[in-house]
N, C-alpha and C positions, 0 to 999 in steps of 0.2 A: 292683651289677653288678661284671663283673672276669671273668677268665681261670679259667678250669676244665677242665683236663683228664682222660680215662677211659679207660675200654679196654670194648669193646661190647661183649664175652662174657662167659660163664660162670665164667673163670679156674678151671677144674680142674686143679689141676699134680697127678700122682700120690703118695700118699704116699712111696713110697718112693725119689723121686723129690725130693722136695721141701728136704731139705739144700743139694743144689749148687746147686737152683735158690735158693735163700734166699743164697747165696754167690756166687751171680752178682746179684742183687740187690741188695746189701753195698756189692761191688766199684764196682757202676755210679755209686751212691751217694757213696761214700768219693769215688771219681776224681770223679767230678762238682762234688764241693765242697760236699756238701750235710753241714750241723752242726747240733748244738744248742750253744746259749749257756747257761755255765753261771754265775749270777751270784751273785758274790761280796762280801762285806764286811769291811773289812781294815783300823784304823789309821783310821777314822774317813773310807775312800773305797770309793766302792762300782764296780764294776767287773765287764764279761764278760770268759768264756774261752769260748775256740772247742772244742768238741769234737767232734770227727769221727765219723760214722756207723761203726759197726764192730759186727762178727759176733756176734750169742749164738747159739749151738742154743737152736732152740724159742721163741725168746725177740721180744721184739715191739724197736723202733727207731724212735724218733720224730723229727722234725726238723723245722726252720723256717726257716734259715737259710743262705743260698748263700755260698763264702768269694770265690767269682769276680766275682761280684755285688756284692756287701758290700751284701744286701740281703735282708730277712727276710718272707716271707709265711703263711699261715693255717697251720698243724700238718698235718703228712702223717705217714703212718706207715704200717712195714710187718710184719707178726707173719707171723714166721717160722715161725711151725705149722701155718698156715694158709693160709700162702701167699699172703693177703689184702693188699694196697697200699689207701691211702686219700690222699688231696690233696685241701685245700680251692681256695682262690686261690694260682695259680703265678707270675702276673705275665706278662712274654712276653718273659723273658732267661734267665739260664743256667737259674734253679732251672725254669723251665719247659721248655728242651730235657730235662733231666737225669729230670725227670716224665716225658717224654713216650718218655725212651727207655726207660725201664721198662717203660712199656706196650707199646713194641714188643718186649723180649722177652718179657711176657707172647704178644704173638700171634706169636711164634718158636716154643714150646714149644705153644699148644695149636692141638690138632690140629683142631680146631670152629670156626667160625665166628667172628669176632670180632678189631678190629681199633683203631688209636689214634687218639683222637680231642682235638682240643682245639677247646671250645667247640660240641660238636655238629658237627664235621665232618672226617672221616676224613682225617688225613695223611700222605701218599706219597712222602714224601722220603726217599728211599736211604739218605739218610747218618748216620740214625738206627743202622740195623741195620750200617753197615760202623764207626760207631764197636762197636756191639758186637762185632762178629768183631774189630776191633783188640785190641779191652778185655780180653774174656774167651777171644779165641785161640780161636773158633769160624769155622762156616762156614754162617752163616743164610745163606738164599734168600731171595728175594722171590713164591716159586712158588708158596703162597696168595693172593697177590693177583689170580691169574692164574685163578682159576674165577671168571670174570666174571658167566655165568649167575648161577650160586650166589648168587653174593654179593650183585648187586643186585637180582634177585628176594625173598632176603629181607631187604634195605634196605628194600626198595620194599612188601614185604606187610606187614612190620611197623608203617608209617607210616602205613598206606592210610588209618585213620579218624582221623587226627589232622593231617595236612600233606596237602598237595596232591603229586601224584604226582612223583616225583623227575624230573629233566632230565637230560642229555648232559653238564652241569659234574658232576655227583652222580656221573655213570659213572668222569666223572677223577679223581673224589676214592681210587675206588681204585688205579687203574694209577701203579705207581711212575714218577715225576717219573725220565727217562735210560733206563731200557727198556722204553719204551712198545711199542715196536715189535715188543715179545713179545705186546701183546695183539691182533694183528692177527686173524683167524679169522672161524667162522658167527656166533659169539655178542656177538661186540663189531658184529657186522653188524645181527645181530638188532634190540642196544639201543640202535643207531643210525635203523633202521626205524621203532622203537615212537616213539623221544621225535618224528623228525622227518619220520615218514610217507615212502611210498614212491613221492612224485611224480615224481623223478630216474629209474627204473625206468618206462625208454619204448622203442618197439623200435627208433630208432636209434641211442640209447646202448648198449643192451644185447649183450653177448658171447656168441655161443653157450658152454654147458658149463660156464658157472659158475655160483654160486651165486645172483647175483644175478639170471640168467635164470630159474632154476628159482623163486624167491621172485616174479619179475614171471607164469611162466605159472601157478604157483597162483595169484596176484591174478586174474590171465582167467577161471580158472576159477571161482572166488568170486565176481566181477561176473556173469559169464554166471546162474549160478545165482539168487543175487539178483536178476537180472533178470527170470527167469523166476517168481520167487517172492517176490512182496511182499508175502505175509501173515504174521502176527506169529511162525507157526509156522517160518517158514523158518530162523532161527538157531538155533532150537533142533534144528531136526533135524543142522544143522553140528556142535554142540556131540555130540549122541547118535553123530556118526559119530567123533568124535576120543576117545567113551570106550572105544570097541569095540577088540579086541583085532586083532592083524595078519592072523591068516586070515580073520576077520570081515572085516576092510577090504581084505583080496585077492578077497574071492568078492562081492563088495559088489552085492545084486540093483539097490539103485534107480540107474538110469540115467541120472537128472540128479545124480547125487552120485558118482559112479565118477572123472569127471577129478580129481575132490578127494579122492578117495580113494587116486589113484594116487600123489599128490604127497604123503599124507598115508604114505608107506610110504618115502619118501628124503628127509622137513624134520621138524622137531620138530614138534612140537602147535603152542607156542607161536605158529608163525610161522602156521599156520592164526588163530587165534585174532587177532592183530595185526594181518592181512589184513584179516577180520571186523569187527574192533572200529575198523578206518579208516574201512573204506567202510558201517559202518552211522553211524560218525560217536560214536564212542562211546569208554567211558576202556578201555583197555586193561589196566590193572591192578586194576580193579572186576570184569572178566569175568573175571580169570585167578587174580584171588583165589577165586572160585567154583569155577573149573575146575581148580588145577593138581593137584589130589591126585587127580583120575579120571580125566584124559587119559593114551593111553598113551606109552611110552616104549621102545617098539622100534622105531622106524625104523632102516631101516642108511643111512646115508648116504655120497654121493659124498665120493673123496678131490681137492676142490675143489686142496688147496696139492699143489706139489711135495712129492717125500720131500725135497728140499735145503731148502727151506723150510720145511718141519716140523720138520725136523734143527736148524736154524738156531733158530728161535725157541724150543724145548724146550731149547736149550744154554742159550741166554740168559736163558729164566725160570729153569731151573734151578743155574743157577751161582751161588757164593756170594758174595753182596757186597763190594767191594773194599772194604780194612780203611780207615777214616778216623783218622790220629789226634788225640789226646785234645786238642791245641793246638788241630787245625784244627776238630776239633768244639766246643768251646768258645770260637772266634773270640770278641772282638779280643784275648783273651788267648796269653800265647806260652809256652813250656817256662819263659820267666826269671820267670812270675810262678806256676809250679807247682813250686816247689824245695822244699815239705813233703814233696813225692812223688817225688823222686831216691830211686831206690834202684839205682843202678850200672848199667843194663840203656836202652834205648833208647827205653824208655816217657818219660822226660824228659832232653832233651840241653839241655846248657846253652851258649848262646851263648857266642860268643869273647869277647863284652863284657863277659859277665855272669860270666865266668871272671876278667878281668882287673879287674873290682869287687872281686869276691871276694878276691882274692889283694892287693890294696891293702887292703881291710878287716883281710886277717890281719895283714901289714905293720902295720898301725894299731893291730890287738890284741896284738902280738905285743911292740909301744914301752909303750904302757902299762901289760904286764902286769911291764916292765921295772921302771916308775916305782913305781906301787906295791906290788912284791915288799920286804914285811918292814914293811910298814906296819901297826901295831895295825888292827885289826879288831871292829867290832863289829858280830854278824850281824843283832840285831834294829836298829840303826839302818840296815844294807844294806837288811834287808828294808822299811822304811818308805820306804827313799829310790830302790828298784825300785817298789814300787807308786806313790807319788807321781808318778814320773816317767812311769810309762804313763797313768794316770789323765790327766797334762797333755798326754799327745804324741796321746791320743783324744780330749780334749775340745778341743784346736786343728786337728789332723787328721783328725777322725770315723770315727768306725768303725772305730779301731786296736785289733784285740782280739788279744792273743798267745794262743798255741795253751794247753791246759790242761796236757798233762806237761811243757811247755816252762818253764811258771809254776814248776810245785809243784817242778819239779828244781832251777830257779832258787832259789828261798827254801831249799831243803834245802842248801843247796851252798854258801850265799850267802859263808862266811866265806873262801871259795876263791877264789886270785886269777887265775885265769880265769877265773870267774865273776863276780868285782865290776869284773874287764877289759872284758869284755863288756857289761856294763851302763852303764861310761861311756862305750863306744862306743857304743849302741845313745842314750844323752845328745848325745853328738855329732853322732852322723846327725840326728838330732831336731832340735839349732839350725841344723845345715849347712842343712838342706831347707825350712826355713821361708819363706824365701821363692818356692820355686817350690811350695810346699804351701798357701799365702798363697789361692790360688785359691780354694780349698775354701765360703768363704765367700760365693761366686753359689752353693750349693746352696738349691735353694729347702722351700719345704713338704712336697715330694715328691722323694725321691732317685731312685726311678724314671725321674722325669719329666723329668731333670737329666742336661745333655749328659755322657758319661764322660769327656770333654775336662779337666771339673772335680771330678769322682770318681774319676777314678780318673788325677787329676794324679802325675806323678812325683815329686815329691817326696812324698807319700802312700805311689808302689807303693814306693818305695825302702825304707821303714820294715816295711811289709810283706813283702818279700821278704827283707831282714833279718833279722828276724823267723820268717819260716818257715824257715830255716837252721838260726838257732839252735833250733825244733823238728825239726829232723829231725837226730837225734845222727849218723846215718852219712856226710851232706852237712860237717855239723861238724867231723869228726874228719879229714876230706880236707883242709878249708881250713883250719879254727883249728887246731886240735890235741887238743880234748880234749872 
């Protein structure tokens, strides 16, 4: 068992097409913190580096591994030619937000049916798609989740012989979680009717001139009728009058089927049919799986809403998602633990605190690069005594994996005394945090399963955020200098 996320369409992105979308894919990826571990052996210690999801044309991009997380699940991967995403188990923390938003701008981009699911069941949370208009500076809608019909007719048709007919939770799985109130209308009426029948529809509830008066006097007239006719042929002759076309069912000769016929000229089929399939006591999506491909589809219907009202709701489905950003979509993480991703711009701001770290760490780098300027040097014992010392600051703090051009620049550099500065600060923070990193050791069997209270203790992020600095050369060259 375990967590599985999809996306229920077809995924056609158009060829030519399929670049930016492969580059928006990348993007969500990269920012999301999704890597591959690259492992290493060195000096008789064996060791990961982090490598970050990033762009080939054409080219495919595998990964397992969340940096937010600091936590590795089944192989996903996405080939850029193809346009194709794969995920086995996501868990149900970052690397499975960061899945799932993928799949939501798969159903941003295609125009067909189909929508994201984790675990078999469609999810409608907004903040999906406003992280990506943040991320990738777009303006998705939410206005496919809004052909209610549609969409749960064929939820509903394609489950018929395998599950039991969908419910009024199934309906909510589409409508996005914060503007519901866009899906107001006939059709969310409609699959309010089918799941919980039309007993509420009584004549002194009922309003004249709206919809659900004209839904209650068809029912009068469907009971009258069945009343008159309780032999086996009666529904079917209902069913023969809703295949007929609309001048067929304006000139309508038989006389006990004319009232249904009238109402059968300003309601969908559907609602005929739901009417039917109550009061003969029968599944509504067995009948309609038979019928929807031959009933007709000209009725003109009453405009039941205001135009202020229709205005209003068509604003709101159509409007594009307010942007989320990437902090708040990756909650409980904050901007001071995504500092590999500074690149000067507002995508990551760094706290006052995390300022004022920083600038004591240079202070710090700046005294030792004092002490040991003009000291002999030897690069291969630098390098044996940089990997030794990660090797012990991962195997006391778990899961300490420095970024991979962070490493290889490191070892090329090493005879550099900024470079061997850095590295005994980077010793220092290691025994400073040991006892608030001391925690680490309630992790039990499963890091999953383990409060972040103790994973992602501070003395832990300290190293790590240290560490993503020193990979990101342009963050570096702001605080340390070089």
């Amino acid at each position: 068992m375990g967590t599985f996320g999809s996306y229920t369409g077809k995924i056609h992105i158009p060829e030519e097409k399929r670049e930016e979308f492969a580059r928006q894919v990348i993007k969500i990826l990269n920012y999301g913190g999704m890597m591959q571990l690259e492992r290493i052996s060195m000096y008789g210690h064996d060791m990961a580096l982090l490598k970050p999801v990033e762009y080939y044309p054409g080219g495919k991009v595998d990964f397992h591994f969340n940096y937010f997380e600091d936590d590795g699940w089944e192989s996903a991967e996405f080939d850029a030619n193809k346009s194709s995403f794969y995920s086995g188990k996501i868990g149900g923390r970052e690397f499975c937000e960061v899945v799932t938003a993928v799949h939501f701008l798969y159903e941003a981009w295609d125009e067909e049916w189909g929508f994201a699911e984790i675990d078999d069941e469609i999810i409608n949370d907004c903040y999906f798609t406003g992280w990506i208009n943040h991320l990738l500076g777009t303006s998705f809608s939410m206005k496919k989740r809004f052909r209610i019909w549609d969409n749960v007719e064929k939820y509903a048709l394609e489950r018929i012989e395998d599950y039991e007919d969908p419910t009024g939770d199934d309906v909510l799985q589409f409508i996005p979680v914060g503007i519901c109130y866009g899906a107001g209308g006939v059709e969310f009426s409609d699959l309010m009717y089918i799941f919980y029948g039309t007993e509420s529809l009584t004549d002194a509830e009922i309003e004249p001139d709206t919809y659900p008066a004209d839904v209650y006097g068809c029912k009068k007239a469907l009971e009258v009728f069945l009343e008159k006719n309780q032999n086996e042929d009666a529904v079917n002759r209902i069913w023969e009058l809703i295949r007929k076309d609309r001048q067929e069912r304006e000139t309508i000769k038989d006389t006990e089927l004319s009232d249904i016929g009238k109402f059968s000229l300003i309601l969908p089929a559907r609602v005929i049919v739901y009417l039917t399939a109550e009061l003969k006591e029968e599944s509504f999506w067995e009948c309609w799986n038979e019928l929807h491909e031959t009933v007709y589809h000209d009725e003109i219907m009453k405009e039941y809403a205001s135009q202020q009202l229709i205005a209003e709701r068509k604003k709101l489905v159509e409007e594009p998602i307010p942007p989320v950003r990437t902090s708040e979509f990756l909650g409980p993480n904050s901007d001071d633990d995504r500092l590999y991703w500074w690149d000067g711009t507002d995508e990551v701001i760094i706290s006052e605190k995390m300022d004022e770290w920083l600038k004591s760490l240079a202070c710090s780098h700046k005294e030792i690069s004092q002490n040991i300027a003009g000291e002999p040097d030897d690069t291969d014992e630098c390098s044996k005594d940089f990997l030794k010392l990660l090797v012990e600051m991962d195997q006391y703090y778990k899961r300490i994996f420095p970024f991979q051009n962070m490493y290889y620049e490191f070892l090329q550099n090493g005879s550099k005394t900024e470079y061997r500065a850095a590295v005994k600060l980077l010793k220092k923070l290691s025994d400073e945090n040991r006892e608030e990193g001391k925690i680490i050791e309630e992790v039990g069997h499963y890091w999953d399963c383990t409060s972040r209270r103790v994973t992602h203790n501070a003395g832990r992020l300290n190293l790590k955020r240290y560490l993503s600095v020193m990979a990101n050369r342009k963050l570096r060259e702001k605080y340390f200098g070089f």
